[in-house]
N, C-alpha and C positions, 0 to 999 in steps of 0.2 A: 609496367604490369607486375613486374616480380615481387618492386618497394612496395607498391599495395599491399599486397597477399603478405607483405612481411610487416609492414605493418600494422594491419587486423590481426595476423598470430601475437604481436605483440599486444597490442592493445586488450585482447582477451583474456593474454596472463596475468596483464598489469591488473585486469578486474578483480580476479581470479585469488590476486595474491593480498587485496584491499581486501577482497569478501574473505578470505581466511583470519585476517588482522583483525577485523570486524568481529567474527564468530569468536578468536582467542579472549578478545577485551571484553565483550558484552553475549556470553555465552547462552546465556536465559533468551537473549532477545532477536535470536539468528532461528530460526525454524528447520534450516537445512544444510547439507554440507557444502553444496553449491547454488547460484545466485536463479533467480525465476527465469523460466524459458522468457522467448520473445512471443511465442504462442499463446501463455497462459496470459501474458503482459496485455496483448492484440485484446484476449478475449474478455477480459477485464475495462480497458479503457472504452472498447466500443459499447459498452451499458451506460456511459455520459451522453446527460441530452444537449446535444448541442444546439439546439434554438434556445437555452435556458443563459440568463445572462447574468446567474450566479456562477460563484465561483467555486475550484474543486478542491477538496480536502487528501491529501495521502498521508497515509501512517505507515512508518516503514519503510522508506523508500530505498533503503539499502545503497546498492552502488548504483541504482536510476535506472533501471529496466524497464519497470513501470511508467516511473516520470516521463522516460522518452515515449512509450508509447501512447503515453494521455496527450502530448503535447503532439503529438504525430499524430493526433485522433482531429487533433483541431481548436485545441485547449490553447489561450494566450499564453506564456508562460505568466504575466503578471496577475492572471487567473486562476493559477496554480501555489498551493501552500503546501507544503510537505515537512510533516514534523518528525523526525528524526532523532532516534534516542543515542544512537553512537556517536562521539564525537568526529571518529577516523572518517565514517560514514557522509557526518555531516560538512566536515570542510570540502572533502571530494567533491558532493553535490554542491557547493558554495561553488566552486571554478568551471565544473561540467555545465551548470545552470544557472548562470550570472542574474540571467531575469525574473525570475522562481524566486518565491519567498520562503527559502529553508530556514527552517526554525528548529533547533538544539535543543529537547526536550521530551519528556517524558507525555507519552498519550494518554495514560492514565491521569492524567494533572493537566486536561487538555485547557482548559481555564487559564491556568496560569502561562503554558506556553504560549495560546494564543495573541493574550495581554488586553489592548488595546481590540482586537479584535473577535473575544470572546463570545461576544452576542451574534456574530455571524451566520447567515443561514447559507448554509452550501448546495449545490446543484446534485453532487452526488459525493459519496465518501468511499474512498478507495485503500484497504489497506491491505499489507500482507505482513500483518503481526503474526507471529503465532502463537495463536493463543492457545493452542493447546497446552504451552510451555506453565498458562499459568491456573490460578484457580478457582473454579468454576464463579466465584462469586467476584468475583475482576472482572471476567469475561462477559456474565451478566450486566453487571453495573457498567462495563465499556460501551455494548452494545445500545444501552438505554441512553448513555448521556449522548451516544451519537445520532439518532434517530432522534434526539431533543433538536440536533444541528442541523435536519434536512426538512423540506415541508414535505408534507402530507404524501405519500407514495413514493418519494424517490427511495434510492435502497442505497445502502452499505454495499461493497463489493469486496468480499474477500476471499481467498482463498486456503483448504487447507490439504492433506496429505491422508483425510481420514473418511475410510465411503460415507459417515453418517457429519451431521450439523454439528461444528465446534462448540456452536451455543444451542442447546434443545430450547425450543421453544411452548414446551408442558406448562399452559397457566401463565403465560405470560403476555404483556402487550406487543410484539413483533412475530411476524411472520418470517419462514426462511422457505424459500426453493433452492432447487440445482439448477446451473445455468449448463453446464457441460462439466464433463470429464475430462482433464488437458493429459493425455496420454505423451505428447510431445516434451514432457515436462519429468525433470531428475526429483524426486522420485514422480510418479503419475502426481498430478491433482487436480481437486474438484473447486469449482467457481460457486460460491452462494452467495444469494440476493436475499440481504433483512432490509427487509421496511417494518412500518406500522402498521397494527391491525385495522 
C-alpha cells in the first residue's frame, strides 16, 4: 500500500518536472505554470461522439492529461492523433502512448504535420493550445483551418483561462459557447465549443 502512494507521489513529480522542461524550452507554447486538471481533461473528452467512427484530433497534448482522458472516454488509441509541438513533450507521449499517433510538429502547419493524412476528416478536435499566447490573426486562421477538418456540427474543444472567447466570433463563420467553468482546475478554466455556422 505505502510503494503505491509512493509511487504516484513520484510519478506526479516526474510530470511536474517534464511540464517545467517543456514550459523552459517551448515558453510561447505552454499556457500555464502547471499541467490541466484531470477534471477539465474528463470535461473535455466526454464532448467526443463516440458512435462516430472517425477519428480524434489533439493539439497540445502536453504531458497526456488529456490523451489519457480521451482514451479513457472510449477513444481507440489508434483513433487518436495528437500533434505535439515540443519535442521533450513529444518523446514522453511516444513511451506513455505507444498506440497513439504522436506526431512532432507545429498546429499552425497542420498540413504538413499531418502528411499523408492531411485530407482527414475527424470526429471532434481537442486542443489546449493557448492561444491566447498568440495573435488574434493565427487564432482565427487556426480555428478555420480546423473546422475545415470536422463535418458539419461537430466542434473544436478547447480550453482557456479567460471568462470571455479566445477567438471572438464578430462576422465570422463559426460559432463558440461555454461548456462549463472548470473551477477544479490551477488557474480556474472555461471549456468552449467552435463549430460552423
Amino acid at each position: 500500500m505505502r510503494l503505491d502512494i509512493a509511487n504516484k507521489i513520484v510519478k506526479k513529480f516526474d510530470d511536474e518536472i517534464v511540464f517545467l522542461k517543456g514550459m523552459i524550452s517551448s515558453p510561447d507554447t505552454v499556457g500555464s505554470i502547471v499541467p490541466t486538471s484531470r477534471t477539465t481533461a474528463r470535461c473535455m473528452a466526454r464532448q467526443i461522439d463516440l458512435t462516430s467512427d472517425l477519428p480524434v484530433l489533439e493539439l497540445g497534448p502536453g504531458t497526456g492529461v488529456i490523451t489519457k482522458a480521451i482514451l479513457n472516454e472510449g477513444v481507440k488509441p489508434e483513433d487518436l492523433y495528437c500533434v505535439e509541438y515540443s519535442d521533450i513533450f513529444a518523446k514522453r507521449l511516444v513511451k506513455a502512448f505507444p498506440n497513439v499517433n504522436i506526431l512532432n510538429g507545429d498546429a499552425f502547419r497542420l498540413d504538413d504535420v499531418l502528411n499523408d493524412k492531411k485530407d482527414q476528416i475527424f470526429n471532434t478536435i481537442i486542443t489546449s493550445m493557448p492561444l491566447l499566447n498568440f495573435p488574434m490573426v493565427k487564432r482565427i486562421s487556426l480555428i478555420e483551418d480546423l473546422l475545415d477538418r470536422l463535418p458539419n456540427g461537430r466542434p473544436i474543444i478547447l480550453f482557456s483561462y479567460s471568462a470571455t472567447a479566445p477567438v471572438p466570433t464578430d462576422s465570422q463563420n463559426f460559432k463558440v459557447k461555454s461548456i462549463s467553468w472548470v473551477f477544479r482546475n490551477v488557474p480556474p478554466a472555461r471549456v468552449w465549443a467552435y463549430t460552423r455556422r
